[in-house]
C-alpha positions as CSV (number, residue, x, y, z in Angstrom):
1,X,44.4,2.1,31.5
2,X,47.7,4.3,31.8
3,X,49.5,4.5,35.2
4,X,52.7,6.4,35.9
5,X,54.0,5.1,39.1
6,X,56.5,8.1,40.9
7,X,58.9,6.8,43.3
8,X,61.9,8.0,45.1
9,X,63.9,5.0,43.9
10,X,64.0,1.9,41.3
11,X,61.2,-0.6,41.9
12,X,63.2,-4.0,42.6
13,X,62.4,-7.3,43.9
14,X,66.3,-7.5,45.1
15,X,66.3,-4.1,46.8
16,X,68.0,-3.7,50.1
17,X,65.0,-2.1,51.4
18,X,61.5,-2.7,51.9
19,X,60.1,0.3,50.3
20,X,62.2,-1.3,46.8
21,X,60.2,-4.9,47.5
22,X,57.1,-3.2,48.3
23,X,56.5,-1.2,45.3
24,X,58.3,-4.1,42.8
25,X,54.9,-6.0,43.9
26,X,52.5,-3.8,43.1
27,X,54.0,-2.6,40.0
28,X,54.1,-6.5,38.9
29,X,50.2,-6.9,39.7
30,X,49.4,-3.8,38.5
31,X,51.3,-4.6,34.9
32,X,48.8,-7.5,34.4
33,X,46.1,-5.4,34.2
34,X,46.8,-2.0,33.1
35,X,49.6,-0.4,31.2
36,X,52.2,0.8,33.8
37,X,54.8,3.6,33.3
38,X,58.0,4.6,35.4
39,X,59.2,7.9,37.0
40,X,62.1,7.6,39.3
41,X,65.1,9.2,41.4
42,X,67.7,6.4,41.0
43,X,71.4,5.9,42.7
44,X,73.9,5.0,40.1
45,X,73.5,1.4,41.3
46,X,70.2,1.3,40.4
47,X,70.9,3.2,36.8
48,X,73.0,0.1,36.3
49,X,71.1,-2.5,37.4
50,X,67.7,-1.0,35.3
51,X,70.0,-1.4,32.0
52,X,70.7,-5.2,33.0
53,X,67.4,-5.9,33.9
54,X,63.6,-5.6,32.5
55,X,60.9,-4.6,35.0
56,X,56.8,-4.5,34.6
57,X,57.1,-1.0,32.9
58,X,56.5,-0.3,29.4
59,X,58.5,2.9,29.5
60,X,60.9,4.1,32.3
61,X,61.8,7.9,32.7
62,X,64.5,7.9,35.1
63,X,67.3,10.6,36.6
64,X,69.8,10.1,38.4
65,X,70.2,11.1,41.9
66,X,73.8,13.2,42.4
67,X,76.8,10.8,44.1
68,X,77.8,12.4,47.2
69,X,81.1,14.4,46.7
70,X,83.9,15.3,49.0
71,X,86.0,18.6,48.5
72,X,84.9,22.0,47.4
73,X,82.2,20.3,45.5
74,X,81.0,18.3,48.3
75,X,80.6,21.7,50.6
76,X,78.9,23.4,48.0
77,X,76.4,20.9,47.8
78,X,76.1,20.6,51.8
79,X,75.0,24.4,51.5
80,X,72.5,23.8,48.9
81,X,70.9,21.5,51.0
82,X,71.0,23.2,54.2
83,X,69.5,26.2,51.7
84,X,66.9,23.6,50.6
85,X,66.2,23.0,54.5
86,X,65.1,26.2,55.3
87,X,61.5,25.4,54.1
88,X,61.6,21.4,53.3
89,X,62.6,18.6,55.7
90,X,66.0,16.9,54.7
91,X,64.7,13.7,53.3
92,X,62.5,15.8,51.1
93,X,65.4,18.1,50.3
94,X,68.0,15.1,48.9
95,X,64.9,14.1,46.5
96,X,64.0,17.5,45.5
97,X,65.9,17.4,41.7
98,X,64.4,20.0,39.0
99,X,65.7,17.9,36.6
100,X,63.3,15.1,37.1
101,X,60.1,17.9,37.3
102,X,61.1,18.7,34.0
103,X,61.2,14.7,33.2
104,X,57.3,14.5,35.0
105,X,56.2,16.6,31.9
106,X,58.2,14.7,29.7
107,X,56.2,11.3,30.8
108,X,53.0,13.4,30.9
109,X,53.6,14.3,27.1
110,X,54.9,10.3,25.8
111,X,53.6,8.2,28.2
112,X,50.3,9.8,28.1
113,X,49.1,8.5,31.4
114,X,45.5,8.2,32.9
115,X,46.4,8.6,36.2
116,X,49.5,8.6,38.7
117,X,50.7,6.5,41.7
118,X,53.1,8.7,44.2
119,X,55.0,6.6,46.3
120,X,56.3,8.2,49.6
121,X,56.1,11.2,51.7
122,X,59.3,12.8,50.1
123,X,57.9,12.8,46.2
124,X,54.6,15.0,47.3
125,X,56.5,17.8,47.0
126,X,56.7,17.1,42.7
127,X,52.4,16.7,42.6
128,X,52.5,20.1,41.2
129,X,53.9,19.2,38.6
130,X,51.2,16.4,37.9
131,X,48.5,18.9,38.4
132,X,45.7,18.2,36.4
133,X,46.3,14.6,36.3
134,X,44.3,12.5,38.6
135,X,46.9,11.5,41.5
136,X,47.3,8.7,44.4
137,X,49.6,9.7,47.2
138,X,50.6,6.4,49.0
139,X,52.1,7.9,52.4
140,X,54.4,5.2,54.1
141,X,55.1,6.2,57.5
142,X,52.5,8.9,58.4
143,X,53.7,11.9,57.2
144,X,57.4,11.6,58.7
145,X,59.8,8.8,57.8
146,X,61.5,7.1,60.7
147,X,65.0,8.1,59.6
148,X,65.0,11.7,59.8
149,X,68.3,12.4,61.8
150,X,69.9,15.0,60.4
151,X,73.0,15.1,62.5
152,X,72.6,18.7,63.8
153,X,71.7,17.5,67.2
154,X,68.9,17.1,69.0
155,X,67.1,21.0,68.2
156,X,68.0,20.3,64.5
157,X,66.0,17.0,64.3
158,X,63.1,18.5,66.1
159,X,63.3,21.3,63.6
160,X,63.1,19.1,60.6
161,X,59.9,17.6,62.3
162,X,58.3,20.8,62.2
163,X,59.2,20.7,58.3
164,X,57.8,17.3,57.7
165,X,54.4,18.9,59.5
166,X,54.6,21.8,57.0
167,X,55.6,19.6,54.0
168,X,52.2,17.1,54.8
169,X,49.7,20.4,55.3
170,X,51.6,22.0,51.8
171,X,51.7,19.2,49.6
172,X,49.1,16.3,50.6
173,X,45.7,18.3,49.9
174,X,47.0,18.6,45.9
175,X,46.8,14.7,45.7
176,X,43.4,13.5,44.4
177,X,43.5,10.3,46.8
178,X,45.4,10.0,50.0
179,X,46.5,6.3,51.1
180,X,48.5,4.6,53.9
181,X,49.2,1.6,54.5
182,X,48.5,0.9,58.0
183,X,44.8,1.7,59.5
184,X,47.2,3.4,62.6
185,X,49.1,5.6,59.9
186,X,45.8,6.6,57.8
187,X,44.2,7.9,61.4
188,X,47.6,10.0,62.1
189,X,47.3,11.5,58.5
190,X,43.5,12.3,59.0
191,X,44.3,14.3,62.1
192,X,46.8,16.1,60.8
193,X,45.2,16.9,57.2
194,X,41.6,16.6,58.0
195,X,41.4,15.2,54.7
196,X,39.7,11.4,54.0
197,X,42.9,8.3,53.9
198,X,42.4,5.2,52.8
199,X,44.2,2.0,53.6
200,X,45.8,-0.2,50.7
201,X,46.4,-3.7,51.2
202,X,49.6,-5.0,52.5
203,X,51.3,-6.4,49.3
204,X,54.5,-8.8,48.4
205,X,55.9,-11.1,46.0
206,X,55.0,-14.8,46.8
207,X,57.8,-17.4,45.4
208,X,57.0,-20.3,44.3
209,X,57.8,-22.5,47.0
210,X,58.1,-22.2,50.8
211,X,61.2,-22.4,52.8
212,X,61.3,-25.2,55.4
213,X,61.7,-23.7,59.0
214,X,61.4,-26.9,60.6
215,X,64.5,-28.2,58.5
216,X,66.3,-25.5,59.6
217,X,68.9,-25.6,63.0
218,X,67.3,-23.7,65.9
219,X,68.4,-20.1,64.4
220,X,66.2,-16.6,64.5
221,X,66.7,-13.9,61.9
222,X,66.0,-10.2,62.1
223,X,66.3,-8.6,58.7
224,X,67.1,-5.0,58.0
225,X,68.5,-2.0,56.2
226,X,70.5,-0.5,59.1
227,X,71.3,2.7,58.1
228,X,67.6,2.9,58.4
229,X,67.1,4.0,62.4
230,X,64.5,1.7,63.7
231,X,66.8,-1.1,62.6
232,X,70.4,-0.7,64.5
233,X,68.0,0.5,67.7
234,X,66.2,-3.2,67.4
235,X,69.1,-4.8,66.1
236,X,71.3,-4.2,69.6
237,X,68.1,-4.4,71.6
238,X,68.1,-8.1,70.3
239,X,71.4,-8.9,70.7
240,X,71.7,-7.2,74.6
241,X,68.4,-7.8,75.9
242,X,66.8,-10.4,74.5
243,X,69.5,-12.9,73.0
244,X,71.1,-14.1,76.7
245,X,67.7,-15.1,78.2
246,X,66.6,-16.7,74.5
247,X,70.2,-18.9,75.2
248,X,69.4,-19.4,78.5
249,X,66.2,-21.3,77.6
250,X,67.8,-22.5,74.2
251,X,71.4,-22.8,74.7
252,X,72.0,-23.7,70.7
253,X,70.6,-21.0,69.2
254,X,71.8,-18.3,67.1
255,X,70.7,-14.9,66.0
256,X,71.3,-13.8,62.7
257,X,71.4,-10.5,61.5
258,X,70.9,-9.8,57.4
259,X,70.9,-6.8,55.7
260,X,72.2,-3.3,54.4
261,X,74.9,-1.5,56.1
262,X,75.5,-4.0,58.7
263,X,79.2,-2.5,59.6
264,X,77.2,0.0,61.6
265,X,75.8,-3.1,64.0
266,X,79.6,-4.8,63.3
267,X,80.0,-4.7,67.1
268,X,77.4,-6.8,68.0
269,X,79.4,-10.0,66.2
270,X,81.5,-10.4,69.4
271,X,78.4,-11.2,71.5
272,X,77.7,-15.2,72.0
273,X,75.4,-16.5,69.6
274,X,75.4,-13.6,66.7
275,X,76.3,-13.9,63.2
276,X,76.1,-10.6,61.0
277,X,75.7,-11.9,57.7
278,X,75.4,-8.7,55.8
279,X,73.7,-8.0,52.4
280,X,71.8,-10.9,50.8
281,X,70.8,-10.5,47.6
282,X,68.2,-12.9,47.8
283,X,66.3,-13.5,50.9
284,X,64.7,-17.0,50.3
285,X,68.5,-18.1,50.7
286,X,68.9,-17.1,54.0
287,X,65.1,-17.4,55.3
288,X,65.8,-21.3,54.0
289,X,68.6,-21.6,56.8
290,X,66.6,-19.5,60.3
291,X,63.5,-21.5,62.0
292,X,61.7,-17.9,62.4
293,X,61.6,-14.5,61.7
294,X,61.9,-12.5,65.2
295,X,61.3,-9.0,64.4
296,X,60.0,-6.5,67.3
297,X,60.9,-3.0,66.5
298,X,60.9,-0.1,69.2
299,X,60.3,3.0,66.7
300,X,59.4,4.2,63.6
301,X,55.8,3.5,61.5
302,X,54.6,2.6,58.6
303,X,54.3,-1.3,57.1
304,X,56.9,-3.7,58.2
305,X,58.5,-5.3,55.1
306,X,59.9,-7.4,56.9
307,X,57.8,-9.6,58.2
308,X,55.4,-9.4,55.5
309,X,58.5,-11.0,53.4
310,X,58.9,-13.5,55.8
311,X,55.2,-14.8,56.0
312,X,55.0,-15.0,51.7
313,X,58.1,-17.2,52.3
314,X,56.4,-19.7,54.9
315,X,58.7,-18.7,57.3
316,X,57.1,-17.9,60.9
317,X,57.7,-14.6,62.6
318,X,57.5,-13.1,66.6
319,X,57.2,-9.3,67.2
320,X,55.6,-7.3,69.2
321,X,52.7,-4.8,68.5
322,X,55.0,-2.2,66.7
323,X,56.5,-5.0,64.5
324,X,52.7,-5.8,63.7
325,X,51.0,-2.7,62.1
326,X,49.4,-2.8,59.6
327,X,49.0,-6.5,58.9
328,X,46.4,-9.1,60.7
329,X,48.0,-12.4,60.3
330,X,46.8,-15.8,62.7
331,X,48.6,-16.8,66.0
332,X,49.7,-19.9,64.3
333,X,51.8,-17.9,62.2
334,X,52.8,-15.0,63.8
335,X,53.3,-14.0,68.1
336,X,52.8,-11.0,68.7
337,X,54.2,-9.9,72.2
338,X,54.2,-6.7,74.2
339,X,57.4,-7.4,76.3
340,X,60.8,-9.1,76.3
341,X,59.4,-11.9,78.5
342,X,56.8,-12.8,75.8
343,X,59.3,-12.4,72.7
344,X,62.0,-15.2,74.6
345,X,58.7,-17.4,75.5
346,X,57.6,-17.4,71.9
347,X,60.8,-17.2,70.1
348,X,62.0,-20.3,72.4
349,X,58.9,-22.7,71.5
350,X,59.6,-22.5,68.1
351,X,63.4,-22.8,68.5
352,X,63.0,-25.9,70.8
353,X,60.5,-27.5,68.7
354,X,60.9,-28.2,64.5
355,X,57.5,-29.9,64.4
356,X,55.7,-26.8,65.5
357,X,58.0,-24.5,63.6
358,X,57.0,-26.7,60.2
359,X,53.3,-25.9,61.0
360,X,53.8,-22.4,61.8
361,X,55.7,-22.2,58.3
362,X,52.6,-23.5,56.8
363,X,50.4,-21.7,58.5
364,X,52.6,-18.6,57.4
365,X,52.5,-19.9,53.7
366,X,48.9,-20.1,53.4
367,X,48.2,-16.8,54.9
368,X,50.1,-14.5,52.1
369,X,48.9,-16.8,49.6
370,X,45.4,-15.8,50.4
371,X,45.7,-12.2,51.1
372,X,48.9,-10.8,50.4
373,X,49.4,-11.2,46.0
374,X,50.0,-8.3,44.0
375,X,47.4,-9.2,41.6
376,X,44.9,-9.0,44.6
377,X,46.3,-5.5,45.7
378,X,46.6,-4.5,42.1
379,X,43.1,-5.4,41.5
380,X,41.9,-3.4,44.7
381,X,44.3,0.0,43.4
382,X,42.7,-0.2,39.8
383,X,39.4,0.4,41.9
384,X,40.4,3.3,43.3
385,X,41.4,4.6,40.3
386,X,38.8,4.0,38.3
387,X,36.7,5.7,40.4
388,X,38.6,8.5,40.3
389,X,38.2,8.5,37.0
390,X,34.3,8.0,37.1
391,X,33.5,11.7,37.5
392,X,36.3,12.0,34.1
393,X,34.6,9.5,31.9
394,X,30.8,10.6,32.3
């Protein structure tokens, strides 16, 4: 079987953002089974780094997203995209590129695919151009992604949340298959489509060892891209709210926060007990040196990356319900908690105690290694497919 994956950036293990981890795992099951293609917006940092590296794709068909400008040129392409806004929310509109419809039917022609994968609520507006193909939209975050500012005030983003209701009710019935990936996200999607969503399987990338929380010193780790909303709005949350009463019970401890774009949280290094560390290219380095994973957010839906990372690492994890969707995962392993009082009570028992952080780590690593490998989720998407395909092949 032939799949063309579509996706709104470069599929990468190292990627600063979930939704880069997330697909990287299911393209790397899914290439062990079935012949996998690529269609993808990219930055130019990702151009680069798909010439330096190889990924699970036979064939890549790639164009580049345009650098933001400053000048005459820059305006100009400010009014485009406010042009683009009238009728198409302005995530949508930065991914809309005609160049890379015309690429879809250059991948259609040479890769010859069977079927296609659409990742993300931005890239339905290009299933058009796979009609006649049979197609899987894989929705993210219900139908409107988290970080939709738009920086036109409060009437502007409320605008552009009409757009995204327009873009799901325009685009989404022309998929052949609707997915999400949280059971909360797929009964948003059915409301608002009336159409039939199915859930796909958390996935991630297992390595091949676990860290060792209980090694580590008493230290908690919150993880993010934070030009992503959801993520600056937890980050100082933590660092205000919860942090001072965590220290209070657990004087030595730290909280750390990794990630993307930390200068936008850069104020929060001043408070007792923080450490920004910034970008990491590889997470098991700094998951080997925090006892947990403490990960709450206030906003925002979808799957959390994050703590799904965290778990296939053996690295324990607190949050609360928001922090949770999506994913079923033991008490042993994960608290989930639906106040500040509950966060500091767990966080703090696993902080005091290495012993009981080692278990949880354990516990942690033997939960994704049962349900969480791309093979698994691969094997459960080829299913889908194929039945797609059922009506095709008789």
């Amino acid at each position: 079987m032939r799949l063309l994956v579509v996706a709104p950036f470069l599929p990468d293990p190292a990627a600063a953002h979930g939704g880069g981890s997330y697909v990287s795992s299911l393209l790397s099951g899914l290439a062990e089974m079935a012949e996998v293609g690529l269609a993808a917006l990219v930055s130019r940092d990702e151009e680069m780094r798909l010439r330096d590296t190889k990924g699970p794709w036979t064939q890549a068909f790639v164009a580049r997203r345009p650098d933001r400008r400053g000048g005459l040129r820059g305006g100009l392409d400010r009014i485009r995209m406010l042009w683009r806004w009238r009728r198409t929310p302005l995530v949508a509109a930065k991914h809309w590129l005609p160049a890379f419809a015309q690429l879809l039917q250059a991948a259609r022609e040479q890769f010859r695919p069977d079927a296609a994968l659409v990742e993300m609520a931005q890239m339905a507006q290009y299933l058009p151009f796979l009609s006649g193909l049979p197609t899987v939209l894989t929705d993210h975050e219900a139908g409107c992604p988290a970080n939709t500012q738009t920086g036109l005030g409060s009437l502007g983003d409320a605008r552009d949340r009409r757009l995204w209701q327009l873009h799901v009710r325009r685009h989404y019935p022309s998929a052949s298959l609707l997915q999400a990936v949280t059971p909360e996200d797929a009964a948003t999607l059915h409301e608002r489509t009336g159409l039939p969503v199915v859930v796909r399987p958390p996935v991630c990338a297992l390595p091949s060892q676990p860290v060792a929380p209980g090694a580590a010193p008493p230290r908690a780790l919150f993880l993010g891209d934070y030009s992503h909303g959801p993520n600056p709005e937890a980050a100082r949350r933590l660092a205000r709210e919860l942090l001072p009463r965590l220290r209070a019970a657990v004087p030595e401890c730290e909280l750390w926060f990794a990630g993307l774009h930390s200068d936008r949280i850069a104020d929060l290094q001043r408070m007792p007990g923080v450490r920004i560390v910034g970008f990491v290219p590889e997470v098991h380095t700094v998951f080997a040196q925090v006892r947990l994973l403490l990960a709450p957010v206030w906003s925002g839906a979808g799957f959390r990356m994050k703590g799904l990372s965290a778990l296939a690492h053996g690295l324990p994890v607190v949050t609360n319900p928001l922090g949770a969707r999506g994913l079923a995962v033991p008490t042993s392993a994960r608290q989930v908690c639906d106040d500040l009082d509950g966060l500091v009570a767990a966080a703090a028992a696993w902080l005091r105690d290495p012993v009981a952080a080692a278990a949880a780590g354990r516990a942690a690593w033997d939960f994704a290694c049962q349900n969480v490998s791309p093979r698994g989720v691969a094997a459960w998407q080829l299913a889908r497919v194929r039945e797609l395909l059922a009506p095709t092949a008789s």
